[in-house]
N, CA and C atoms as a LAMMPS dump frame, in Angstrom:
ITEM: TIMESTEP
0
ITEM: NUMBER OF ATOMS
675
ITEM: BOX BOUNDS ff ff ff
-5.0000000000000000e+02 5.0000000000000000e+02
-5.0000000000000000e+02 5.0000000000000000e+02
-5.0000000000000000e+02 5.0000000000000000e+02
ITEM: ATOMS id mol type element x y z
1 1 1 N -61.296 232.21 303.968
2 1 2 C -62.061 230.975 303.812
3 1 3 C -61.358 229.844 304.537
4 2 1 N -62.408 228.675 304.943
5 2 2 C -61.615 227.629 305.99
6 2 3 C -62.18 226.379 305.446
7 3 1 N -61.224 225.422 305.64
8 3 2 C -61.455 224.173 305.287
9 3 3 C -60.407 223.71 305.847
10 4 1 N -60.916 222.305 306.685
11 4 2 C -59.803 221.618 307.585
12 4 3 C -59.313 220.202 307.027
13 5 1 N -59.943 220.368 305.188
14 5 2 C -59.673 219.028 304.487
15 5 3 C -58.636 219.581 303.792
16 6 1 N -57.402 219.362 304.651
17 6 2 C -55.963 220.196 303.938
18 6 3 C -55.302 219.049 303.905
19 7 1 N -54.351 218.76 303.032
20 7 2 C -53.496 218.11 302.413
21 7 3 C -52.237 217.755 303.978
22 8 1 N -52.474 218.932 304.663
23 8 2 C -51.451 219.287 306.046
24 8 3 C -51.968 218.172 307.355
25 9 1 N -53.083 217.92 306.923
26 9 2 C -53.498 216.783 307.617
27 9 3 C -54.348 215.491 307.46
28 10 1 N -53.482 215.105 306.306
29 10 2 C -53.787 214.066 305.902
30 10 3 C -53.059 212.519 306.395
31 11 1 N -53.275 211.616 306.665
32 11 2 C -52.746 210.659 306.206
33 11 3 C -52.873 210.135 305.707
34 12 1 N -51.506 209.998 304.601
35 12 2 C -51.942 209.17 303.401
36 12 3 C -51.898 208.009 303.273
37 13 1 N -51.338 206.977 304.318
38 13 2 C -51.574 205.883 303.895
39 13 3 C -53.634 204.993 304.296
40 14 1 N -53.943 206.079 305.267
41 14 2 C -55.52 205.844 305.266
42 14 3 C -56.251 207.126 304.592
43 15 1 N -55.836 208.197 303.994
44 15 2 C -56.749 208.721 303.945
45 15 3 C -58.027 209.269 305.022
46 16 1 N -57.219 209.112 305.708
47 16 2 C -57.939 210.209 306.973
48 16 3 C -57.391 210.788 307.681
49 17 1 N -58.017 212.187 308.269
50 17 2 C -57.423 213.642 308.139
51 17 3 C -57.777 213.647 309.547
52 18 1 N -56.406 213.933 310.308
53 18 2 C -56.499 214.944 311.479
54 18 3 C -56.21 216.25 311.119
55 19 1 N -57.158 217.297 311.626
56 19 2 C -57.499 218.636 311.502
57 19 3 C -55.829 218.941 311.797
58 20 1 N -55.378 219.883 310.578
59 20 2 C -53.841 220.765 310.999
60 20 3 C -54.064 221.557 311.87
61 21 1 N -53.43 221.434 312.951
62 21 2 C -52.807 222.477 314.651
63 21 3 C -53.17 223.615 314.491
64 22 1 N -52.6 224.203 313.298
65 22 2 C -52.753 225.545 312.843
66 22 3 C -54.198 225.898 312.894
67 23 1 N -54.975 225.5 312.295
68 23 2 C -56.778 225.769 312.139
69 23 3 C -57.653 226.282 313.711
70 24 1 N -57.019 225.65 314.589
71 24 2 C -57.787 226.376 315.874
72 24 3 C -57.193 227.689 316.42
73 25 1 N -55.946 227.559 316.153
74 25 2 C -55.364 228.612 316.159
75 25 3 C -55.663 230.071 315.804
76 26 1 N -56.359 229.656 314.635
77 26 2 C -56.341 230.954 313.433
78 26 3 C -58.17 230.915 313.805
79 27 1 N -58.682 229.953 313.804
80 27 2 C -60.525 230.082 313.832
81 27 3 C -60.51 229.889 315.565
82 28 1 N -60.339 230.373 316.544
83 28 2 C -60.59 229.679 317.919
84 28 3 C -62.019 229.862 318.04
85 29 1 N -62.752 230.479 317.225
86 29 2 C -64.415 231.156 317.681
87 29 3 C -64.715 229.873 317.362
88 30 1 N -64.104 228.632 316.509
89 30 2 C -64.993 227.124 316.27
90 30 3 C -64.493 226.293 317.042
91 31 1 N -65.561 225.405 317.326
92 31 2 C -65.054 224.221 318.35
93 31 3 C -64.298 223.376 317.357
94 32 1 N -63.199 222.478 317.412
95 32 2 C -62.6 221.923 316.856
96 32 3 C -62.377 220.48 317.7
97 33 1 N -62.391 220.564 319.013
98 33 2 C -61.473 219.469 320.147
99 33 3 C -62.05 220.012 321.466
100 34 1 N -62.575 218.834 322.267
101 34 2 C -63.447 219.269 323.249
102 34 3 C -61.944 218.871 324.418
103 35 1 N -61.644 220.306 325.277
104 35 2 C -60.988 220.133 325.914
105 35 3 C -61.012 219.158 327.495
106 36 1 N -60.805 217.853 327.895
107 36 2 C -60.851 217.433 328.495
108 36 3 C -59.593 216.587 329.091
109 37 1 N -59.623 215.833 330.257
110 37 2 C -58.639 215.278 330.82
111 37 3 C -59.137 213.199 331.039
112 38 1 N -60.362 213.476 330.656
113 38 2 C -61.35 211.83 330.595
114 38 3 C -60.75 211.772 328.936
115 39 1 N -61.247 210.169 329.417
116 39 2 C -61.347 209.476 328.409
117 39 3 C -62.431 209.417 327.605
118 40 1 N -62.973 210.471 326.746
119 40 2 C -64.161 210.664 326.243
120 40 3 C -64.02 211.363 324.387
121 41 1 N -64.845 210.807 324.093
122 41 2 C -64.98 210.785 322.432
123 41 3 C -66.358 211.229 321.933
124 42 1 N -66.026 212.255 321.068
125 42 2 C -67.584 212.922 320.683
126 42 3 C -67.449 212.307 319.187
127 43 1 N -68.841 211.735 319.098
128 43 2 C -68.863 210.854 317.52
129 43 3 C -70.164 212.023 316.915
130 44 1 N -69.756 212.198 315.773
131 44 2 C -71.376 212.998 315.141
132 44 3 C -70.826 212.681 313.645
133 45 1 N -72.181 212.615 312.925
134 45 2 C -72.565 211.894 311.959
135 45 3 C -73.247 212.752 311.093
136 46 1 N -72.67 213.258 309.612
137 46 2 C -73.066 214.389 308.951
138 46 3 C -74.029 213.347 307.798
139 47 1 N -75.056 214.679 307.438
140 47 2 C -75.885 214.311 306.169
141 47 3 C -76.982 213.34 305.905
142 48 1 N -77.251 212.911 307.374
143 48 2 C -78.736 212.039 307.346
144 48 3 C -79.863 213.023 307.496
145 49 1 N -80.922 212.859 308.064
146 49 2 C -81.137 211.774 308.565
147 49 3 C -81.388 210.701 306.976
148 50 1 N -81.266 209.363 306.947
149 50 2 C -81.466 208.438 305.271
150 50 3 C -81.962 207.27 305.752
151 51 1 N -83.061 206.703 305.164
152 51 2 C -83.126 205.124 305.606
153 51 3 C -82.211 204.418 305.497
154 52 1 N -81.947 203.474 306.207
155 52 2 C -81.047 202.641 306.169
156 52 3 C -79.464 202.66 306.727
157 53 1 N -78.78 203.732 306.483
158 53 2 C -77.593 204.748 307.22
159 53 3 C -77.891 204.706 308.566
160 54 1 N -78.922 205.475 308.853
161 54 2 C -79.296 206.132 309.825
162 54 3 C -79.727 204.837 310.782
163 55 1 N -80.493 204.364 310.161
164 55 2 C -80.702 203.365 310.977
165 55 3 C -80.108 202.407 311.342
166 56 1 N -78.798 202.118 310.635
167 56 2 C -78.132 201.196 311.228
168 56 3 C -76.773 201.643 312.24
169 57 1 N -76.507 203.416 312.044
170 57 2 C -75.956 203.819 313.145
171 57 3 C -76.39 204.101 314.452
172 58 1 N -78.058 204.158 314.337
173 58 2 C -78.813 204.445 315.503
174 58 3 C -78.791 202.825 316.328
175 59 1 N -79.014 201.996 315.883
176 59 2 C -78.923 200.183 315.623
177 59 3 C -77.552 200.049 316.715
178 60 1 N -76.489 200.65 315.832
179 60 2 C -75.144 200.306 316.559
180 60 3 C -74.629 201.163 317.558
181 61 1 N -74.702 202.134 317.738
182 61 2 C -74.894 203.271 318.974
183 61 3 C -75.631 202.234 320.131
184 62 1 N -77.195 202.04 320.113
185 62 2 C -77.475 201.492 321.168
186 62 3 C -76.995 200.256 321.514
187 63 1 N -76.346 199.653 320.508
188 63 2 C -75.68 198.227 320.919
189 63 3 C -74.29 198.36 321.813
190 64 1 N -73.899 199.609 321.597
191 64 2 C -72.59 199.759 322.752
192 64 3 C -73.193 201.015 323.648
193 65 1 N -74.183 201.439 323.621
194 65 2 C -74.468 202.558 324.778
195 65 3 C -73.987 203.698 324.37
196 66 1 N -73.739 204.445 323.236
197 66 2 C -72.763 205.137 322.951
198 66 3 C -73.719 206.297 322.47
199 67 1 N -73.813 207.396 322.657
200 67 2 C -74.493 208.655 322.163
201 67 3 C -73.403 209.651 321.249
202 68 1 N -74.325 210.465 320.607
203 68 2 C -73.355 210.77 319.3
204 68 3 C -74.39 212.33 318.645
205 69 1 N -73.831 212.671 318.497
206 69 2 C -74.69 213.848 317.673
207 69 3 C -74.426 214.214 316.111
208 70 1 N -75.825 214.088 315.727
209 70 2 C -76.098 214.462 314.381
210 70 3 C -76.219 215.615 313.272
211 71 1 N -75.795 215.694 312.454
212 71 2 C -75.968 217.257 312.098
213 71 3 C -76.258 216.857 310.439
214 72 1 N -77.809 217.263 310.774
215 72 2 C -79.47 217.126 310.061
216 72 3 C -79.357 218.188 308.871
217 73 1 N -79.225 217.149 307.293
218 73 2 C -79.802 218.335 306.024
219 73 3 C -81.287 218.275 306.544
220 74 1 N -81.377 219.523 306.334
221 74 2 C -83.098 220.057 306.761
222 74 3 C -83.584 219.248 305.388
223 75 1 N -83.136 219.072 304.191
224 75 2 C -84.539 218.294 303.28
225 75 3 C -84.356 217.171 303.689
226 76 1 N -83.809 216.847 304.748
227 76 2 C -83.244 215.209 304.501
228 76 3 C -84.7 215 305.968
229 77 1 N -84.511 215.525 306.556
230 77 2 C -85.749 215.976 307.913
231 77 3 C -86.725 215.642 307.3
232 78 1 N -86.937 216.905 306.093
233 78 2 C -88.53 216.615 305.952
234 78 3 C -88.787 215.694 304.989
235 79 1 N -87.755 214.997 303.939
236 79 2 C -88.363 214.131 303.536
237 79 3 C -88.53 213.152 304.168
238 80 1 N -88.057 212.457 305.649
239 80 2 C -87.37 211.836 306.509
240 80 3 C -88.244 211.924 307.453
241 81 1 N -89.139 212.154 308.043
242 81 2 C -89.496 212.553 308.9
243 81 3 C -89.279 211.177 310.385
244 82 1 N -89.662 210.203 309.708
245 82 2 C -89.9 208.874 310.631
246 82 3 C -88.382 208.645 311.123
247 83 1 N -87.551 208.611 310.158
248 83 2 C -85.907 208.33 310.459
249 83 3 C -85.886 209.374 311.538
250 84 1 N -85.587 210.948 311.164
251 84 2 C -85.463 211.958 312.617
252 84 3 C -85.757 211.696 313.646
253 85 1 N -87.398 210.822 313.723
254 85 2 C -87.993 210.821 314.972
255 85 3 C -87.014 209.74 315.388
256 86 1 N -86.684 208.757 315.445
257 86 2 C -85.619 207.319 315.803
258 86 3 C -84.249 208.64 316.454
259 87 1 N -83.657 209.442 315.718
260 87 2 C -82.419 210.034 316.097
261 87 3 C -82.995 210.528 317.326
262 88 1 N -84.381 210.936 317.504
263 88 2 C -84.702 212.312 318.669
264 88 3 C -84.976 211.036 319.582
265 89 1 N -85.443 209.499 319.495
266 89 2 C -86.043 209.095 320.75
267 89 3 C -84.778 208.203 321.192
268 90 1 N -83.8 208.494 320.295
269 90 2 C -82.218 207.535 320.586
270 90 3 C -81.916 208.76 321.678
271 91 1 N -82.414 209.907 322.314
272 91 2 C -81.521 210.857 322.908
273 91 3 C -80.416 211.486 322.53
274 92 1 N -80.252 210.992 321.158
275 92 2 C -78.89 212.213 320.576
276 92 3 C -79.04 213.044 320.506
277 93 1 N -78.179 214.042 320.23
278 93 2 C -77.768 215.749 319.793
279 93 3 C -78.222 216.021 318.718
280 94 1 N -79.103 217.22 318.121
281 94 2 C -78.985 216.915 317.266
282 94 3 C -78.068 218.278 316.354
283 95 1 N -77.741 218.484 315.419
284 95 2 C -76.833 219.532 314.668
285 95 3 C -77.923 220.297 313.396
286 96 1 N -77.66 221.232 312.694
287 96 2 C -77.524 222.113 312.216
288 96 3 C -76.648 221.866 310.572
289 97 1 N -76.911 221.345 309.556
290 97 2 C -76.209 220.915 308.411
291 97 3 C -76.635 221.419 307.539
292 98 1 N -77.45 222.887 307.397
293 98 2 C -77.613 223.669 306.417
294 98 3 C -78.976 222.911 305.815
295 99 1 N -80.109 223.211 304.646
296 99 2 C -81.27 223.065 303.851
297 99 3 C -80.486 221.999 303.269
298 100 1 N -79.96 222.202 302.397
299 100 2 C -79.355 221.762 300.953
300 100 3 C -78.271 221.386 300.831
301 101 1 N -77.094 221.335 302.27
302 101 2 C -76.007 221.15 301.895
303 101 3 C -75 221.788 300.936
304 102 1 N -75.289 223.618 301.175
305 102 2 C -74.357 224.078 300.614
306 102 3 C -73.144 224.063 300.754
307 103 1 N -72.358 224.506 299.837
308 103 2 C -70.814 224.574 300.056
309 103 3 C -70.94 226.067 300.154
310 104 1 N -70.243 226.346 301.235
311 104 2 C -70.121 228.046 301.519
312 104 3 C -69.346 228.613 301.134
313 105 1 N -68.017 228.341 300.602
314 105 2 C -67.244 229.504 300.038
315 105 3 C -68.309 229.564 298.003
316 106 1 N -68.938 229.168 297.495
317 106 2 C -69.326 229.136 296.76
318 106 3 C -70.762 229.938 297.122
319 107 1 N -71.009 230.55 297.867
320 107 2 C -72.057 230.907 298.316
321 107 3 C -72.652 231.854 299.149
322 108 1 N -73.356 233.233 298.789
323 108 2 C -73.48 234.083 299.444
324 108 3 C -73.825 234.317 300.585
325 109 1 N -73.78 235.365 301.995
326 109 2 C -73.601 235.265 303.165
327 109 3 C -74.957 235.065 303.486
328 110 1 N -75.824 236.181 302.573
329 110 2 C -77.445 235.867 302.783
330 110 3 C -77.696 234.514 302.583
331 111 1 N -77.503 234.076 301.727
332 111 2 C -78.106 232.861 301.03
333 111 3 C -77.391 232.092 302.273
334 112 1 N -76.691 231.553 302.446
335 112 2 C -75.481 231.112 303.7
336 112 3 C -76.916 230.691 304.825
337 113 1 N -77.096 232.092 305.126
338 113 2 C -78.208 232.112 306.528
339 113 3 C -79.549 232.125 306.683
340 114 1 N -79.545 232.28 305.543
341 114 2 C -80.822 232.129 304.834
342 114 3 C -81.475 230.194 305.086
343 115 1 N -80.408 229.769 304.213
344 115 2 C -80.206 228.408 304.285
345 115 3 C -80.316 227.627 305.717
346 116 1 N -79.399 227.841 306.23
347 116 2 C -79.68 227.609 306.963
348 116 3 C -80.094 227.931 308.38
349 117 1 N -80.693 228.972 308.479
350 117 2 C -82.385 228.846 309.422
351 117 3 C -83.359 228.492 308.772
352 118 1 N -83.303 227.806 307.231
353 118 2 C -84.346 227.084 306.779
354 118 3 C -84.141 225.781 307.519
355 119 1 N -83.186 225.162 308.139
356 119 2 C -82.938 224.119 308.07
357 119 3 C -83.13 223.739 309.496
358 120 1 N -83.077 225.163 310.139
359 120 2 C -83.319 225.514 311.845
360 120 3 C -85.498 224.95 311.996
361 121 1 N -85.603 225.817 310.965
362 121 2 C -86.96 225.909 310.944
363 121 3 C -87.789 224.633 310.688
364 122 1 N -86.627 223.463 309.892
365 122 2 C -87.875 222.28 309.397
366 122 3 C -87.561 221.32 310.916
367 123 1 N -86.172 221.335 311.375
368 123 2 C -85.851 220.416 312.527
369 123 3 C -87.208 221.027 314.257
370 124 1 N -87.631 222.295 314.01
371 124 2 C -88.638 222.597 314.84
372 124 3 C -89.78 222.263 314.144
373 125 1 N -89.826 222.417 313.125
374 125 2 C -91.482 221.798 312.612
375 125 3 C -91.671 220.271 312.871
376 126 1 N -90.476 219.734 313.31
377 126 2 C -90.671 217.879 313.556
378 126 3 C -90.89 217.928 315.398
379 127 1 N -90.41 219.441 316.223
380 127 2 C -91.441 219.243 317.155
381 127 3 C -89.868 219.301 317.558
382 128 1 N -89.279 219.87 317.121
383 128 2 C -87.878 219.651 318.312
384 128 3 C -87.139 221.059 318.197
385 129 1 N -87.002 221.625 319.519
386 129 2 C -86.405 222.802 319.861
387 129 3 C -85.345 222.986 319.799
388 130 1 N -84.551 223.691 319.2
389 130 2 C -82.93 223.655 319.405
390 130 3 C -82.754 224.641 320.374
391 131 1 N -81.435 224.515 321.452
392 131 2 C -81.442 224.642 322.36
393 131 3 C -81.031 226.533 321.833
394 132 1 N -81.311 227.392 322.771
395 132 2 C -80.843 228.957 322.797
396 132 3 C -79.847 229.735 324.008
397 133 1 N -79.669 230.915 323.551
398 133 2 C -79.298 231.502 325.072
399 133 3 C -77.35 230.998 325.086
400 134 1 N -77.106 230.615 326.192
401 134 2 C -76.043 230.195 326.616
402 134 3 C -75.472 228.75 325.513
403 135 1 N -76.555 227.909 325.25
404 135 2 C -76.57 226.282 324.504
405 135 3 C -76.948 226.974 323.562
406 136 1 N -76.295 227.656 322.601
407 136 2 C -76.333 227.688 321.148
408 136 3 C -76.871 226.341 320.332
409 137 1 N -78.074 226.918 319.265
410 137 2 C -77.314 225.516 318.552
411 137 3 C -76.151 225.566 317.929
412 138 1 N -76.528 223.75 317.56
413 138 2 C -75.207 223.479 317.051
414 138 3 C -75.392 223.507 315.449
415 139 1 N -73.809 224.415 314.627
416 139 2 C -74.459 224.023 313.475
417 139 3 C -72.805 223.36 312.396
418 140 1 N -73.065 222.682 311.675
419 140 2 C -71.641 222.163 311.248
420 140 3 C -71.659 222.945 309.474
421 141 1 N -70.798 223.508 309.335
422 141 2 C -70.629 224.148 307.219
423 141 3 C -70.547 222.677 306.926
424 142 1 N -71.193 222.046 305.887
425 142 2 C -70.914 220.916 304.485
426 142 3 C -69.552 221.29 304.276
427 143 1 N -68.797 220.154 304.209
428 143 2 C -67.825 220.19 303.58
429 143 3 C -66.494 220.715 304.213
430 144 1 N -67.153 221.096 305.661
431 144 2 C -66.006 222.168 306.23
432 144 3 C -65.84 223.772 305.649
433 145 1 N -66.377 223.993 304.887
434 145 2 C -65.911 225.208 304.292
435 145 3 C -67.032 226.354 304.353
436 146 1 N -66.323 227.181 304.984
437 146 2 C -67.114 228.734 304.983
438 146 3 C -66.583 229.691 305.535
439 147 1 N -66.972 230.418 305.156
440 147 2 C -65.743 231.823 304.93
441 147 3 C -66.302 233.06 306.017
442 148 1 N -65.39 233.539 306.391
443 148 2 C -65.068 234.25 307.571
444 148 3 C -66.286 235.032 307.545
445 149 1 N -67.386 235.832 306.499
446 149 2 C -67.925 236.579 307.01
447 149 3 C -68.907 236.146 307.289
448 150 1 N -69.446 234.603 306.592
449 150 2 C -70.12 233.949 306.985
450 150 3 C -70.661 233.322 308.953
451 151 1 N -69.307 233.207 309.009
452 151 2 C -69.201 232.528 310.25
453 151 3 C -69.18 234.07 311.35
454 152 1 N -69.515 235.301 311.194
455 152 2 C -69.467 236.163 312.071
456 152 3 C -70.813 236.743 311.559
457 153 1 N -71.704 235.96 310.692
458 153 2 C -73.253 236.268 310.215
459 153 3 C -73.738 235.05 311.153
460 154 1 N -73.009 234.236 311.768
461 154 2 C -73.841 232.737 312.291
462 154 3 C -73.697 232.976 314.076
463 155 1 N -73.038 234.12 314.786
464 155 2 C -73.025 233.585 316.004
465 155 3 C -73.996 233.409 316.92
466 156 1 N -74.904 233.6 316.83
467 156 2 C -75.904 232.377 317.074
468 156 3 C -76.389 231.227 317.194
469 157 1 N -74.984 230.691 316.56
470 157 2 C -74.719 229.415 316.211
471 157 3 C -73.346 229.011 316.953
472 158 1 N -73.299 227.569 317.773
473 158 2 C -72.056 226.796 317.948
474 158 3 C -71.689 226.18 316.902
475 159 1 N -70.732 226.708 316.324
476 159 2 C -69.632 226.225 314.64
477 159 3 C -69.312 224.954 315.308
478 160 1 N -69.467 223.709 314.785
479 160 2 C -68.724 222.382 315.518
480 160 3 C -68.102 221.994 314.157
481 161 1 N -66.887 222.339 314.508
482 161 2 C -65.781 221.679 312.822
483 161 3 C -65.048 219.994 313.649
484 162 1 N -64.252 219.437 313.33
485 162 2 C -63.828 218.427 313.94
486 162 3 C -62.005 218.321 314.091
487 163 1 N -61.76 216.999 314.775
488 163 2 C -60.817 216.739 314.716
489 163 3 C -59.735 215.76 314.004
490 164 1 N -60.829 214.28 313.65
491 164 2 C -60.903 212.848 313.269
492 164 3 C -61.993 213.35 312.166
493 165 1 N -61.217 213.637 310.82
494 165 2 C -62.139 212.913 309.589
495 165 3 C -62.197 211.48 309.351
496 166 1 N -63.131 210.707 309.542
497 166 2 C -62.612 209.229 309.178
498 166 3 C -62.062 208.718 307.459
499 167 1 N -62.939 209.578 306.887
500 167 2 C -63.041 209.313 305.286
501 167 3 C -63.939 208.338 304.695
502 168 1 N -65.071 208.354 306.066
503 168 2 C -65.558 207.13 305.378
504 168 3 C -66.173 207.252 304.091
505 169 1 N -66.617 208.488 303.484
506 169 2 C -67.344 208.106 302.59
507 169 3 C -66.566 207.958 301.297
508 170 1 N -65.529 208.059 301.158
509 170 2 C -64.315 207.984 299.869
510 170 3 C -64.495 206.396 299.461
511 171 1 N -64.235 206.667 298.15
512 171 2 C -64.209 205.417 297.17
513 171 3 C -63.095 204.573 297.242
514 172 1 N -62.154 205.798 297.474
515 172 2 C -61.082 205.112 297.338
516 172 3 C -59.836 204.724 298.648
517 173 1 N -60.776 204.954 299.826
518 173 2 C -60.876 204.696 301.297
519 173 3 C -61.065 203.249 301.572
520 174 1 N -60.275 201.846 301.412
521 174 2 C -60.898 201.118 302.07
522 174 3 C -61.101 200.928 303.186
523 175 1 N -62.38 199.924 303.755
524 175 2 C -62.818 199.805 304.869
525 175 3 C -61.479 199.664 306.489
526 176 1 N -60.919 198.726 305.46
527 176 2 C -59.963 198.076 306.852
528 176 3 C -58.956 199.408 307.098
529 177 1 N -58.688 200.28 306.517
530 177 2 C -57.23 201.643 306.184
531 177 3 C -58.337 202.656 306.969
532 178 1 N -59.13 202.898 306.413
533 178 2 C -60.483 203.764 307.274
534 178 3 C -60.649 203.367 308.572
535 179 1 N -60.703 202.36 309.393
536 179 2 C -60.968 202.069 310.722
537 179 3 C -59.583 202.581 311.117
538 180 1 N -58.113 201.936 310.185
539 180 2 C -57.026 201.879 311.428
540 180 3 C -56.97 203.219 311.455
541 181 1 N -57.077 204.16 310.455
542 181 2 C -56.65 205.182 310.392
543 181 3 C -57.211 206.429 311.925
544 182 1 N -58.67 206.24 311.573
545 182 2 C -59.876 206.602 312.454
546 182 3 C -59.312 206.387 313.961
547 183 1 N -58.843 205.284 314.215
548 183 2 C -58.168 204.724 315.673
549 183 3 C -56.811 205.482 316.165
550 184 1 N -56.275 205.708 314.918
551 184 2 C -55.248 205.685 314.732
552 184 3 C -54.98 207.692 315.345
553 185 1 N -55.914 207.931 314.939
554 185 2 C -56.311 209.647 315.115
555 185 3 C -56.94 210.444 315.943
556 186 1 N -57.55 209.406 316.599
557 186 2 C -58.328 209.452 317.372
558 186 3 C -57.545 209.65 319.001
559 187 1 N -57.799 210.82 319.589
560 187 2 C -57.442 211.028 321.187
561 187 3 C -58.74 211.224 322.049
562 188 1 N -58.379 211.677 323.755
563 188 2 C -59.231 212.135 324.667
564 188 3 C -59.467 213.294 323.859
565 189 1 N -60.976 213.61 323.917
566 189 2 C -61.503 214.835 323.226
567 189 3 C -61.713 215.008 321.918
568 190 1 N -61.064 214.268 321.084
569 190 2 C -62.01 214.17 319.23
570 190 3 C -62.904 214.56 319.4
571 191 1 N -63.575 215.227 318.287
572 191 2 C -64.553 215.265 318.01
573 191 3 C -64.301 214.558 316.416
574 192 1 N -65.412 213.681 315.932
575 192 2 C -64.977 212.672 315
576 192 3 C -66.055 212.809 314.363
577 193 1 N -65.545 213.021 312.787
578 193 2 C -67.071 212.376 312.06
579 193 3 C -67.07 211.268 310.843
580 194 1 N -67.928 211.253 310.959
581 194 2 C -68.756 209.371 310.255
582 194 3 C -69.985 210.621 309.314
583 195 1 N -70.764 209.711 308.69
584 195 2 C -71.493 209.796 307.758
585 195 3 C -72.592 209.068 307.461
586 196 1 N -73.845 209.414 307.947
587 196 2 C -74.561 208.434 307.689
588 196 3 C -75.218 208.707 306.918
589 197 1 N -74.662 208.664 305.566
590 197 2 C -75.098 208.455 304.175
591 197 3 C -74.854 207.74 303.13
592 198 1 N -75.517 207.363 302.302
593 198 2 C -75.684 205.821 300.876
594 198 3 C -74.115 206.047 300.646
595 199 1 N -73.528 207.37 300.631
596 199 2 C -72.025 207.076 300.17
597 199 3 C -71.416 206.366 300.948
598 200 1 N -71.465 206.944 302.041
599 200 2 C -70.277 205.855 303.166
600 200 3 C -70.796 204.835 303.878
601 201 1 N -71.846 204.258 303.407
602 201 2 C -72.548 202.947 304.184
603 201 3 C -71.875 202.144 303.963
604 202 1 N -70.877 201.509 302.899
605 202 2 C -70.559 200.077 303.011
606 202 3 C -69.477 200.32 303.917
607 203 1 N -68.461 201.228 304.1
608 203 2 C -67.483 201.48 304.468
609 203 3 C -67.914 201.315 306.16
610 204 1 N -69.082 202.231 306.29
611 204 2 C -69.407 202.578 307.921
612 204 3 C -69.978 201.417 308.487
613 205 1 N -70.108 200.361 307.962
614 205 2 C -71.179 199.093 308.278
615 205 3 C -69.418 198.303 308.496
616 206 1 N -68.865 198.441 307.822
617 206 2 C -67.365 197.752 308.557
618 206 3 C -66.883 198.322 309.83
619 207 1 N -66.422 199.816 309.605
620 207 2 C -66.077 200.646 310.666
621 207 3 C -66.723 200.774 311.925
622 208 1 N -67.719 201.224 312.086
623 208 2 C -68.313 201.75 313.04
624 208 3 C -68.285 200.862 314.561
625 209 1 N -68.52 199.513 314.083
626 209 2 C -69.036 198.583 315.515
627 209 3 C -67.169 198.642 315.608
628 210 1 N -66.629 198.391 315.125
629 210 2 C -64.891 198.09 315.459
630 210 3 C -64.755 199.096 315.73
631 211 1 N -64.709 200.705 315.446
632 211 2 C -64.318 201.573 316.455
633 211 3 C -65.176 201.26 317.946
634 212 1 N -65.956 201.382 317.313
635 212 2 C -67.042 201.821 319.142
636 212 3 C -66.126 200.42 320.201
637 213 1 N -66.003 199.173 319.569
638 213 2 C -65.656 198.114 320.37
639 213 3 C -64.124 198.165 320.843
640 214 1 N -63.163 199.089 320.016
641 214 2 C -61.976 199.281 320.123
642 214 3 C -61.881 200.124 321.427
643 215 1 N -62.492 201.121 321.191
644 215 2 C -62.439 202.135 322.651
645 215 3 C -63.144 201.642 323.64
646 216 1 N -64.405 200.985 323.649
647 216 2 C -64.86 201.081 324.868
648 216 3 C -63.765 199.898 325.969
649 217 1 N -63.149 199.03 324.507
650 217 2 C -62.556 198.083 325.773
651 217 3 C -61.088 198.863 326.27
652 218 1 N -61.246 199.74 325.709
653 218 2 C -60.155 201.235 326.115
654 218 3 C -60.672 202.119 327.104
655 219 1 N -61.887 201.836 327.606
656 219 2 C -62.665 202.271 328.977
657 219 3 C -63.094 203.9 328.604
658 220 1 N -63.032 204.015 326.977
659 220 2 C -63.377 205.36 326.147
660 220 3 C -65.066 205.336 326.829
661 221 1 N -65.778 206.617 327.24
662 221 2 C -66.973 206.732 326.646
663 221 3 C -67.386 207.628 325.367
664 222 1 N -68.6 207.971 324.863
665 222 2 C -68.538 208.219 323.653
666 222 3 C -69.904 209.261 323.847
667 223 1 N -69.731 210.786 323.982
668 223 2 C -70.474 211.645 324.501
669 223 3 C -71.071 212.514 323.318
670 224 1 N -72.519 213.313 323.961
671 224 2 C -72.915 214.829 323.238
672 224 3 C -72.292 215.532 323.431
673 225 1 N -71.645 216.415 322.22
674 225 2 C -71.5 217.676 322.172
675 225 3 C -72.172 218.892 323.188
């Protein structure tokens, strides 16, 4: 079983987690860190699509030019439908975040895949193809966690785990310790995630425009997966 919310990469004075060294090592079949030599930053945003979240990361994305990919609870889609359409005409990525937001080591391999190609199935019923063939989709485990036989029931799937947890959605994360931290963790090639959900909105409504404004005057761009 894998989970990259280890204690081994934490920092504790922000509470946000760079992924431990060890983890790509041992999982290399998951993307973890997009290997590059640019100055480039992959931002994606778990557990929308939500009014209001969503829309104010879609809001702040186009205010710095910045593209980012999403990774969609399928009920969140279909109860959602109008929010999704805003993510699909922003040109983002979009991801793969399971029906329901299971936690996978709690959870059987059927049920696992079951789940999510339910979740494959509602993001095409809104009229949007996920890509096949060579462009896997993309799909991210809740929580980070899912267990090995799971993830050799999914290859069909691009696993996108990360590098930069920000923490935004923690209680006990404040805003200003959450940005430095996020900056702070952040290299060429992160892959980083944010949250655009009711939990981490007050936090991400601080964060978000101060990262994006921190890097770009760092000549960072901010790419799809």
């Amino acid at each position: 079983m894998i989970s990259p919310c280890s204690p081994a990469g934490l920092n504790k004075r922000s509470m946000v987690f760079r992924t431990p060294f060890f983890l790509p090592l041992i999982y290399p079949q998951l993307v973890w860190r997009i290997s590059t030599s640019e100055k480039k930053i992959f931002l994606t945003f778990d557990d929308g699509p939500v009014p209001g979240p969503t829309e104010f990361v879609l809001d702040t994305l186009e205010k710095f030019n910045a593209k980012a990919t999403f990774f969609c609870i399928g009920d969140n889609v279909r109860k959602h439908p109008e929010v999704f359409k805003k993510i699909v005409d922003g040109h983002h990525a979009i991801g793969n975040h399971t029906f329901s937001h299971l936690k996978g080591w709690s959870t059987s391999v059927q049920e696992y895949v079951r789940n999510t190609d339910l979740c494959t199935a509602q993001i095409q019923s809104a009229g949007i193809q996920l890509p096949v063939a060579e462009s896997r989709p993309l799909f991210r485990p809740p929580y980070g966690r899912i267990k090995k036989s799971q993830i050799s029931a999914l290859t069909n799937y691009r696993i996108i785990m990360w590098d930069v947890l920000t923490g935004d959605y923690s209680k006990s994360n404040s805003a200003k310790r959450c940005l430095e931290g996020s900056i702070q963790a952040t290299r060429s090639g992160s892959i980083v995630v944010f949250h655009d959900s009711m939990k981490a909105e007050s936090n991400l409504k601080h964060i978000l425009p101060r990262y994006l404004q921190h890097f770009i005057e760092k000549e960072y761009s901010f790419e799809l997966l």
